[in-house]
N, C-alpha and C positions, 0 to 999 in steps of 0.2 A: 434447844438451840437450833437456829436453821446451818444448812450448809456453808452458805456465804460468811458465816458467821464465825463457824468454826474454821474454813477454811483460813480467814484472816487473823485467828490466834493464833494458828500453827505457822501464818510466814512471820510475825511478831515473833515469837518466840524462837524462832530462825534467827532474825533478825539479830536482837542481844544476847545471842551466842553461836556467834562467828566462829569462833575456832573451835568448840564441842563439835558442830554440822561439819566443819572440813574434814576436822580427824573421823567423822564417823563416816562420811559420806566415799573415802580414800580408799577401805579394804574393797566399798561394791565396786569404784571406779577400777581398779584394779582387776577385781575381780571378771567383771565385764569385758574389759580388756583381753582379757588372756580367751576367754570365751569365743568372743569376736576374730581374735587373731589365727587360734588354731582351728576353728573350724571353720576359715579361710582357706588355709594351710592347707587344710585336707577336701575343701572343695576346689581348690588350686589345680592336687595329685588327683582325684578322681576325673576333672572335667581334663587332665591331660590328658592321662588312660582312655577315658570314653573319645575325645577326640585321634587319638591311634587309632583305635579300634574302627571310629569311624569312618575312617578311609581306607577299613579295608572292607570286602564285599562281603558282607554277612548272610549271601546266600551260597557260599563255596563250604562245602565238605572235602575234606583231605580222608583219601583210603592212602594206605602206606602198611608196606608187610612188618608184620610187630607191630611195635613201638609200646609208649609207657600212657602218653596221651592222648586219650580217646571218649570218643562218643559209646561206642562198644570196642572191645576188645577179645580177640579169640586167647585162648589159653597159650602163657610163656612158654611151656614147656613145647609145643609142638614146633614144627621147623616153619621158617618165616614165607608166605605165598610168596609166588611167582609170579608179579602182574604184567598181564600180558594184552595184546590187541585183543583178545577173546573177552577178557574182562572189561577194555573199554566199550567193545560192545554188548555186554551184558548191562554194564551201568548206565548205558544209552537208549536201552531199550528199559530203563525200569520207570514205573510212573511218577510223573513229577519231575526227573532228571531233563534241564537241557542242553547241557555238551558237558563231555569228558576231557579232560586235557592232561596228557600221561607227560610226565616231566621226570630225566637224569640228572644227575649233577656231580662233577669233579673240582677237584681243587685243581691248580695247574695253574704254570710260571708262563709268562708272558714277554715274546723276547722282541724288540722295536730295533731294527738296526742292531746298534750296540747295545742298546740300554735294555735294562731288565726293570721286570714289577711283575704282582702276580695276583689274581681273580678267583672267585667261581667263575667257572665254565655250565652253563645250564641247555641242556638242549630239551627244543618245544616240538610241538608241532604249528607251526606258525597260522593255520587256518583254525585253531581253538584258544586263540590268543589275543584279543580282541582289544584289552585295554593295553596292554607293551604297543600292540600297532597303532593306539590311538597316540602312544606316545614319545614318535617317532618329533626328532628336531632336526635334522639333517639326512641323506638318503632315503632310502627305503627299507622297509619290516624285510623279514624273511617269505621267503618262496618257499612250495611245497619240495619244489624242484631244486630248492639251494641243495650246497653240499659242503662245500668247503667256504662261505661264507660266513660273516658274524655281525652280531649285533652290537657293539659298544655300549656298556651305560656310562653316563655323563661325567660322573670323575674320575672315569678311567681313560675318557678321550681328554680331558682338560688338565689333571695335575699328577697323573701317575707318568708322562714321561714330557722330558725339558721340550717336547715337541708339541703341540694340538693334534689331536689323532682326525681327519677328514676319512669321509668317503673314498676308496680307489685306495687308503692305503694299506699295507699288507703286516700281518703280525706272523710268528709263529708262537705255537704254544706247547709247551713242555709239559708231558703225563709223568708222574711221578715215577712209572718204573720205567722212562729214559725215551716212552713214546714221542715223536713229536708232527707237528704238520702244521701248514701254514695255510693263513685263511686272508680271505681279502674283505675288507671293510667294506657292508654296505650301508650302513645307517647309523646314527649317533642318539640314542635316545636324550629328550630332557630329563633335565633333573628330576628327582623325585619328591627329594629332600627328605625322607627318614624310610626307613626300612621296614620289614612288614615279618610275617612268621614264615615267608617263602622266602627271607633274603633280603637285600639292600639292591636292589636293580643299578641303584648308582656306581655300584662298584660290582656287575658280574658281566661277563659274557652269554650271548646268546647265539645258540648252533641251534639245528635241526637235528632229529635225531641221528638222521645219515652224516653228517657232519660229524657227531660223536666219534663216530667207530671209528675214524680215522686216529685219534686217540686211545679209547678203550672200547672194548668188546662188550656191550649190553643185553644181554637174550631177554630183559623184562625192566621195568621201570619203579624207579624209586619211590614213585606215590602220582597219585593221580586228581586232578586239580575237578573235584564235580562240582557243575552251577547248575542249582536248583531253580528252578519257576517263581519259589514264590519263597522270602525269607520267615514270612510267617509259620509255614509248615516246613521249614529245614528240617526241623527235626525226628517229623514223620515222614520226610523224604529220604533222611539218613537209615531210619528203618528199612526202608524197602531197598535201598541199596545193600545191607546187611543182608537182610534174606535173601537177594537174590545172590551172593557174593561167597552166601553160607552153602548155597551147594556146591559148587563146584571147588571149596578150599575147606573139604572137612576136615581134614589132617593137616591145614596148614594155618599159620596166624595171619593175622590181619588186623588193623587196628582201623576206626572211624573215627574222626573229629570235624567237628562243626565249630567253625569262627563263630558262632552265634555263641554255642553256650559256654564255649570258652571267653568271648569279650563280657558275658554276664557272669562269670563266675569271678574274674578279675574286679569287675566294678561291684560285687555285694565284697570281697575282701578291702576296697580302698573306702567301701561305704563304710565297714565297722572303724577303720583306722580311723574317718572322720568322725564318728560319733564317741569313739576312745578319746580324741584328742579334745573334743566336748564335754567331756566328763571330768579330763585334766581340768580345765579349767575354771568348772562346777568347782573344785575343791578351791578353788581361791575363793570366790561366793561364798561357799560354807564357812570359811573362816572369817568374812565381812560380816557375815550375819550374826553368828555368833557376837562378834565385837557390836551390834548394834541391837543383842538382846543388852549385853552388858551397860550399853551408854542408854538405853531408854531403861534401864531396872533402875538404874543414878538418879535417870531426868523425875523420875516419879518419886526419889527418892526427896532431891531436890524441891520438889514443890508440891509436898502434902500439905502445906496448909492455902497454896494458891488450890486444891484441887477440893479442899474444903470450901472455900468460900465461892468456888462455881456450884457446889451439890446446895449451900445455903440461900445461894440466888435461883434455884429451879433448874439446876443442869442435872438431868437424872443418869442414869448408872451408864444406859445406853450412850447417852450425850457425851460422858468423859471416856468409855473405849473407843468411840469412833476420834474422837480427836486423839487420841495418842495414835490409832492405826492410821489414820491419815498420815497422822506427823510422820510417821515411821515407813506410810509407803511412798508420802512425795521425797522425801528422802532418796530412798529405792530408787524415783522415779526421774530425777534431777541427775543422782548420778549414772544411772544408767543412759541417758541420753547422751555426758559426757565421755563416760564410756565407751559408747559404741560409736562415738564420732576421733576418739583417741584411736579407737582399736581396726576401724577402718583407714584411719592416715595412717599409721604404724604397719597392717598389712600392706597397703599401695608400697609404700615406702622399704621394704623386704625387697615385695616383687619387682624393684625396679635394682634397687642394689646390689639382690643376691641373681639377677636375670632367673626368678624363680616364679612359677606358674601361680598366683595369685587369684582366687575367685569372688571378691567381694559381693554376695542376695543380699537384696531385703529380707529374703528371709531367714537369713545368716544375724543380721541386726535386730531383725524382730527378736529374735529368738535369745541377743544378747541381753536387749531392753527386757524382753519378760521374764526370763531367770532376775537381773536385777529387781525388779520389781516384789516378784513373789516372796524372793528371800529375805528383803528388809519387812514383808508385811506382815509374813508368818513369826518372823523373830522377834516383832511388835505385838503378837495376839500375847504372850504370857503378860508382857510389864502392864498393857492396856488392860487386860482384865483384873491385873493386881490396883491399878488406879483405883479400877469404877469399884471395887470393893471397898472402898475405903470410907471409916465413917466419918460424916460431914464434921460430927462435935469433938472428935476425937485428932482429924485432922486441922479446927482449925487449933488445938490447942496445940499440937506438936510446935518442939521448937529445934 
């Protein structure tokens, strides 16, 4: 039998039985569906993740005394380093390092006139600060020379008080143990619109270090903001800041992280949740296929003496399992198309309802369409080779 040939007995036989094909064709379209849908779902969450991460600078190393996350870490047990301008110029001079930028930070109540609200408080050194200046919307960045100055982020000049907060005007700000001092506004940052592992700029203040102490008392700095040259070797750039950081803090901790391998270590954990939630829906498949070993073991059932009088006309063995695996992978292949055009409107239609991050590939569909496919073809090889077994004189006598 040629192909065109066989192809046209298997849409015949489609044909007058309408309803067998729907009911068998439902577990794959189903199955497809859920396939298509969550591993949407889950390219949805990872391409949110990798866009965060994207907008932060993945050639910045954070030193910070202790801590739990890190690039290297010195041993818990010893006492936490003291980082100090000596440090920034060691990490200044190490190779690969280009600026250092030592950063404090307090919690602290904010008083407007009458009105209260309350921020981080972060003090820079404003000449190692390069993206907040670029992201100035009103006044101007900080001076080396500020002192009793600040910087505004954007929801804190716009709805933390019944006023707009401009340029020229004056806050004080309240340290927890009862310190306080007043600063005069010189710049209003733009929005950011989402926060970062330094903070939310939209809602902190920004002092100089001298500015700080009018608050609280610093003799060293909470962590230190290093931009490496090049994001490709961050992490042998982090090295060399480690060793040189390692002599002078032998008895004291210190921790290292790199936004690099932390934004990849985040995006291989939402990688496996997308491929878990690809495997959910593999199990809906497995049970489509199953049900379409069951309905082609029937169909063959069904027409052992139609499958005699093909083997009495010259259709050899080969002849009748290609056309039951046809049968069985246009199936596959019919509803997989439906499928993954169901499970593509169903994901759009989430992410519009649930305001949920939605990632519709091709190769999300591909990948729906060829699971469908496989499944119905493989659950077609047993009943197709039970056909072509079958004897011609023997099957046309069954009744």
């Amino acid at each position: 039998m040629k192909l065109p040939d066989v192809l046209e007995y298997v849409v015949l036989d489609y044909s007058n039985s309408k309803f067998k094909t729907t009911l068998s064709s439902l577990g794959i379209i189903i199955g497809v569906i859920a396939i298509v849908v969550l591993l949407s779902v889950g390219e949805g969450l990872q391409a949110g993740v990798s866009g965060a991460f994207g907008e932060l600078e993945l050639d910045t190393i954070i030193v910070m005394p202790g801590g739990q996350m890190a690039h290297t870490q010195r041993q818990a047990v010893k006492a936490p380093a003291k980082l100090t301008d000596r440090d920034i110029n060691i990490i200044e001079s190490t190779a690969g390092v280009r600026s250092a930028a030592p950063r404090n930070q307090l919690y602290a109540s904010i008083q407007y006139r009458d009105r209260g609200s309350a921020a981080s408080v972060v003090s820079i050194s404003p000449t190692k600060e390069a993206v907040l200046a670029d992201s100035i919307e009103s006044g101007r960045f900080l001076m080396k020379s500020d002192v009793y100055s600040v910087v505004v982020g954007h929801d804190i000049a716009e709805i933390a008080f019944d006023a707009k907060l401009h340029p020229g005007m004056h806050l004080t700000l309240f340290e927890e143990s009862g310190e306080k001092q007043e600063y005069t506004i010189v710049g209003i940052l733009e929005e950011w619109g989402a926060g970062s592992l330094f903070g939310d700029p939209d809602n902190q203040l920004f002092v100089t270090h001298a500015g700080l102490q009018g608050l609280a008392d610093y003799d060293s700095y909470s962590q230190i903001l290093v931009k490496a040259n090049s994001v490709e070797n961050v992490e042998e750039i982090a090295n060399n800041v480690d060793k040189a950081l390692s002599r002078i803090h032998r008895n004291e901790a210190y921790a290292i992280l790199t936004l690099k391998s932390f934004s990849e270590a985040i995006t291989g954990v939402f990688t496996m949740i997308k491929y878990t939630l690809a495997g959910i829906g593999a199990i809906s498949l497995l049970v489509g296929g199953i049900g379409i070993t069951n309905v082609m073991m029937l169909t063959v059932k069904d027409r052992v003496r139609e499958i005699g009088v093909m083997k009495a006309v010259g259709a050899t063995r080969t002849d009748v399992r290609l056309t039951f695996l046809l049968e069985s992978s246009l199936l596959g292949l019919v509803s997989g198309v439906i499928g993954i055009a169901l499970g593509a409107g169903i994901s759009l239609l989430i992410g519009q309802l649930g305001n949920f991050p939605i990632v519709v590939t091709w190769s999300t569909l591909l990948l729906g369409l060829a699971f469908g496919v496989l499944t119905t073809t493989v659950a077609g090889v047993y009943p197709a080779n039970q056909a072509s077994k079958l004897d011609p004189i023997e099957a046309l006598g069954y009744e």
